[in-house]
C-alpha positions in Angstrom: 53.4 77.6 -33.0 55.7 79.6 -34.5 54.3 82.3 -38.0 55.4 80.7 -41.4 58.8 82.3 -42.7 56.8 83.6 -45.6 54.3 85.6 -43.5 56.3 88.9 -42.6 57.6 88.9 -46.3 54.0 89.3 -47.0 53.0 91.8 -44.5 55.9 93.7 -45.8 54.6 93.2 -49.5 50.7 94.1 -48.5 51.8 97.2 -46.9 53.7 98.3 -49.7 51.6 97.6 -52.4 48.7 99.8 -50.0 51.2 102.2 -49.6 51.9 102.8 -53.1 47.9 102.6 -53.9 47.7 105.5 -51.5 50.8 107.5 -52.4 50.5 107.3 -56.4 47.4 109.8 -56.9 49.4 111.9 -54.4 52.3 111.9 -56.2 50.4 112.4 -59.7 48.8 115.6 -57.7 51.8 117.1 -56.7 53.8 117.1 -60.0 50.9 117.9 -62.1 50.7 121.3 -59.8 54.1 122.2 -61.1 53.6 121.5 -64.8 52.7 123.9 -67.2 49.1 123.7 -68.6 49.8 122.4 -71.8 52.1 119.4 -70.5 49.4 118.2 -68.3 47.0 118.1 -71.3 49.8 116.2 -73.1 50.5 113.0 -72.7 51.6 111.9 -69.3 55.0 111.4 -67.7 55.7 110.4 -64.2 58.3 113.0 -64.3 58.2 116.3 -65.1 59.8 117.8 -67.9 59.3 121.5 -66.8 59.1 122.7 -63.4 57.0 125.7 -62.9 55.6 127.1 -59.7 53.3 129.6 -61.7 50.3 127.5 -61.1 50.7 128.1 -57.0 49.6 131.8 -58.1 47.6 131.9 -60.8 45.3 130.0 -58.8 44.7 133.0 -56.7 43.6 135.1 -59.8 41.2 132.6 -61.9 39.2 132.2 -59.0 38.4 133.8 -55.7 40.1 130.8 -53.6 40.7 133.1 -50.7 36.6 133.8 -50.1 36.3 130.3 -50.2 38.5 129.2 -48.1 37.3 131.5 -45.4 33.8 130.7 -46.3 34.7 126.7 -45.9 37.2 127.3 -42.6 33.5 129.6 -40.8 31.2 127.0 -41.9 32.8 123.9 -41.0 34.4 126.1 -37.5 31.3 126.7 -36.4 28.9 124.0 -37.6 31.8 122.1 -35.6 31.7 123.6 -33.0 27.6 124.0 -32.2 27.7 120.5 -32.7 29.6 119.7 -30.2 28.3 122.1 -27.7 24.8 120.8 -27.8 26.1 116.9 -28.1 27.4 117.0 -25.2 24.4 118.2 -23.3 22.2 115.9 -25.1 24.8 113.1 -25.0 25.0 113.5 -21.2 21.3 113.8 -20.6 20.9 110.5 -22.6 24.0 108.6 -20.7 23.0 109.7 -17.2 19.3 110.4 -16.6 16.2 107.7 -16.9 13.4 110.1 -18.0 10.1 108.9 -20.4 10.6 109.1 -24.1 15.1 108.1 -23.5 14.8 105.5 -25.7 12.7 106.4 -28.2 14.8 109.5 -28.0 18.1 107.6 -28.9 16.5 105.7 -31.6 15.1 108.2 -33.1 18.4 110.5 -33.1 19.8 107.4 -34.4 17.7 106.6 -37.2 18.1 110.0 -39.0 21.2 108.4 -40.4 19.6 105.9 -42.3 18.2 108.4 -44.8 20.1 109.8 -47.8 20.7 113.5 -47.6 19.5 114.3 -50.9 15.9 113.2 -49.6 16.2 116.5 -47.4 17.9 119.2 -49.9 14.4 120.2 -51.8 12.3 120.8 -48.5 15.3 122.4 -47.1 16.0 124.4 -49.7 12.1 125.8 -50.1 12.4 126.3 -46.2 15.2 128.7 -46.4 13.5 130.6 -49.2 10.0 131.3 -48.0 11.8 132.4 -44.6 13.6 134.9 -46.5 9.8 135.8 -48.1 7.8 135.5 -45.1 9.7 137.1 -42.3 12.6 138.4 -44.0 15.3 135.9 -42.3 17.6 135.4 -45.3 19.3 132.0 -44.7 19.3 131.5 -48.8 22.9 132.1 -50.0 24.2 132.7 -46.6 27.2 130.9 -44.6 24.4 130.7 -41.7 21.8 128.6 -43.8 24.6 126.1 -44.5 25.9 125.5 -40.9 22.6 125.1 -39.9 21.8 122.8 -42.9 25.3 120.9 -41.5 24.1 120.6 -38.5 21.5 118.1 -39.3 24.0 115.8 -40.3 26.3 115.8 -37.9 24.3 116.2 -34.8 22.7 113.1 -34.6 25.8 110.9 -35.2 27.3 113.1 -32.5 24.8 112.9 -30.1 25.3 108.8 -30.7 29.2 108.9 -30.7 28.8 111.1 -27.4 26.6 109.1 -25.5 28.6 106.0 -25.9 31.5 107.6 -24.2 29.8 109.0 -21.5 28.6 105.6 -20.9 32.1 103.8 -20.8 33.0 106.9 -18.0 32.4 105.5 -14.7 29.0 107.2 -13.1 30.8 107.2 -9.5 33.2 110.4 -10.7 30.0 112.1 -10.8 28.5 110.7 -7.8 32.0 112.1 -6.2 31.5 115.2 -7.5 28.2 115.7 -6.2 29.4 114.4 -2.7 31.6 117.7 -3.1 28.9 120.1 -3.7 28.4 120.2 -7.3 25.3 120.0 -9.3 24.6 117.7 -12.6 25.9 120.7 -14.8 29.1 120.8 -12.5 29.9 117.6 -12.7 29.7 117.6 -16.6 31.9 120.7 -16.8 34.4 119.6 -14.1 34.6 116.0 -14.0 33.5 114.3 -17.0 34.2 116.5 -19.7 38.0 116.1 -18.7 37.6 112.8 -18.9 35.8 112.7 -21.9 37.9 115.1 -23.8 39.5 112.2 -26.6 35.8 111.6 -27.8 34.3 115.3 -27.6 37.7 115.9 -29.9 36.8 112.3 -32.1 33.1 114.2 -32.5 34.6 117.6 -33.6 36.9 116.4 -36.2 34.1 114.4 -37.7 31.5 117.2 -37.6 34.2 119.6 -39.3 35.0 117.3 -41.9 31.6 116.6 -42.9 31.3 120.6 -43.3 34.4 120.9 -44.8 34.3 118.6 -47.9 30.3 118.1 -48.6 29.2 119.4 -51.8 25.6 118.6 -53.0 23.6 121.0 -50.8 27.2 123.5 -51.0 26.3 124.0 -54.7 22.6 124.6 -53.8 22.4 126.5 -51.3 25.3 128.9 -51.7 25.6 132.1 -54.0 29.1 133.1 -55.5 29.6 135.4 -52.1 29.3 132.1 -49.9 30.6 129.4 -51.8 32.9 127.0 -49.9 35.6 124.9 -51.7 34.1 121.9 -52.6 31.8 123.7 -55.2 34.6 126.7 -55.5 37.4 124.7 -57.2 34.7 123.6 -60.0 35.7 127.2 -61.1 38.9 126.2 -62.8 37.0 124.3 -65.4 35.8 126.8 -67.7 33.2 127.0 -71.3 37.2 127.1 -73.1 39.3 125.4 -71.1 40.1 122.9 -67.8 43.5 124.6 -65.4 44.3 121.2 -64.2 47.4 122.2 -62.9 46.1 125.1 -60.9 43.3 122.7 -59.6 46.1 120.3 -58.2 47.7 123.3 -56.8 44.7 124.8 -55.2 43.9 120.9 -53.6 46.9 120.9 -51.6 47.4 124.2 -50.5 43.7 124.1 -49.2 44.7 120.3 -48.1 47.7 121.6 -45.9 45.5 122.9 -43.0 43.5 120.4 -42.8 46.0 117.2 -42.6 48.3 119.1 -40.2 45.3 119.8 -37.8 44.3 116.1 -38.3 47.8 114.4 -38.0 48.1 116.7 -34.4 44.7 115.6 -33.2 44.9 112.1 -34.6 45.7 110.2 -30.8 42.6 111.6 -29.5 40.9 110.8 -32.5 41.7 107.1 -32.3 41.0 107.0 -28.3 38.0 108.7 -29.0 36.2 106.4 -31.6 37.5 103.3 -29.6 36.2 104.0 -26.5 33.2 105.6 -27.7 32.3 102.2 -29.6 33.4 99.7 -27.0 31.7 99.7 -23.2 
């Protein structure tokens, strides 16, 4: 049976009407960057009656956007990265070894996502402090406390994520590696990790952007010498006055990075979640 006449016409129409839901707020970004203050405070026009590009470096100057951005671009590196590193070990362990406790073990990693992360930001947060008291380990207002605090987030799920790609990679590659001399470790490093590369990239694009754009325990646990850029970029709304326009110019210049890193990862991203979720 052949699709009514009508139907492509109205996959054409859905996707445009999603398209333009997605593109408006982009387009209302970008042309509110280059206004001047006091027409974006006006009333609005789709198009701009003055151009300026003033905005693109007075942003700069009103706050320290440079700090934050590196401050954002360590944290969410590194809390990336250690996240992956000890998922993949843990992932593995889970996937290919039978030991007392596994299951428990999964369930329980697995569970810590059911709870809201405000529930953790108070104990957290008078952790860090009496450290600093007690023992002198200042992890209070420091880029360290906050890519640890990430990782509690992002571990489990990528611990989870790991394990069920491991799982959909056949155990003979590791049998066949062992036939060859290597040990468990071995055939991780040689054999599966290879193999398992779209979903170890799926699990580090997730665990960054979690760092990257979380805010509540940002603006908690951060001081005005680690601030990241979710809680920085507050700092164009002042006691006199709101920079709207540099705001929308600070968003995508610090956006720029970002998408281009996710549009050149995005196949393994896809393969990764995929495979990961289907065995």
């Amino acid at each position: 049976m052949r699709d009514p006449r009508w139907l492509p016409w109205a996959r054409w129409a859905g996707l445009g009407l999603l398209g333009l839901f997605t593109l408006t707020p982009l387009y209302v970004m970008l042309t509110s960057a280059i206004k001047p203050l006091q027409d974006v405070q006006g009333d609005f026009h789709w198009i701009p009656t003055t151009i300026t590009l003033r905005p693109f470096s007075d942003m700069w100057r009103t706050v320290p956007l440079a700090r934050y951005f590196a401050n954002s671009l360590i944290v969410a590196s590194v809390a990336a990265l250690v996240s992956v590193l000890i998922a993949i070990f843990a992932a593995y362990a889970i996937s290919r070894f039978r030991f007392p406790g596994r299951r428990i073990f999964s369930v329980t990693v697995l569970s810590t996502q059911m709870f809201p992360g405000i529930l953790f930001l108070l104990p957290l947060f008078m952790i860090y402090v009496n450290l600093g008291t007690a023992i002198g380990v200042e992890l209070y207002a420091s880029r360290t406390g906050l890519i640890i605090t990430y990782l509690t987030f992002s571990l489990p799920f990528s611990i989870w994520m790991l394990a069920g790609y491991f799982d959909s990679i056949p155990t003979a590659l590791d049998e066949a590696a062992q036939v060859d001399g290597s040990g468990p470790i071995g055939a991780l490093l040689r054999v599966v990790l290879p193999a398992a590369t779209p979903g170890i990239v799926a699990v580090a694009i997730y665990a960054f952007m979690t760092a990257w754009g979380e805010v509540l325990f940002a603006s908690v646990m951060t001081d005005e010498s680690s601030r990241t850029l979710a809680v920085g970029l507050q700092g164009y709304a002042t006691e006199n006055d709101v920079y709207w326009n540099q705001i929308m110019a600070a968003s995508l210049v610090v956006s720029v990075p970002v998408v281009a890193g996710f549009l050149l990862l995005q196949r393994y991203l896809v393969q990764g979640l995929t495979a990961g979720a289907v065995k």
